[in-house]
N, C-alpha and C positions, 0 to 999 in steps of 0.2 A: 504494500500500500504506500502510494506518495507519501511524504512529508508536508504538513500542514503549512511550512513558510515554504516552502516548493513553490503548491498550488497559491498563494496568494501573493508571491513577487511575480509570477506567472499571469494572473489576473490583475496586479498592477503595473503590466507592460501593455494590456491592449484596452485602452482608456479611450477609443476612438477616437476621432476627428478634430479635437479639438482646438488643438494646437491649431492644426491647418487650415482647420475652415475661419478660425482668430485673422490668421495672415491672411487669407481670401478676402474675407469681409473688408479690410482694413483698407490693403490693395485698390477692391472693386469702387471702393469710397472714392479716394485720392485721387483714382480714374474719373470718376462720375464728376467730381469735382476740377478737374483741371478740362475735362472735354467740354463743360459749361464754359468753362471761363472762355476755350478757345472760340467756341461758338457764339459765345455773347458778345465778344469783343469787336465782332463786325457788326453789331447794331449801335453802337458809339456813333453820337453826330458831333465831331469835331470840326466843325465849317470851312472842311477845306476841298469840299466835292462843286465847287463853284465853275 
């Protein structure tokens, strides 16, 4: 039969996704946020389309 700290350092290595999907979210933000900015920046009226 296993050893009791076996099986639970065993189950404390597969903690799913979380780490990863932390860095995705983060990522996907930063992106969401900088493709605004790039897109908003061509509706600026600086008055020089004269």
């Amino acid at each position: 039969m296993p050893d009791t700290a076996t099986l639970l350092a065993a189950a404390a290595d597969q903690q799913g996704p979380g780490d990863t999907l932390r860095i995705v979210l983060a990522a996907s933000m930063v992106g969401a946020v900088l493709l605004a900015w790039f897109l908003l920046r061509g509706y600026r009226d600086n008055d020089h389309n004269d």
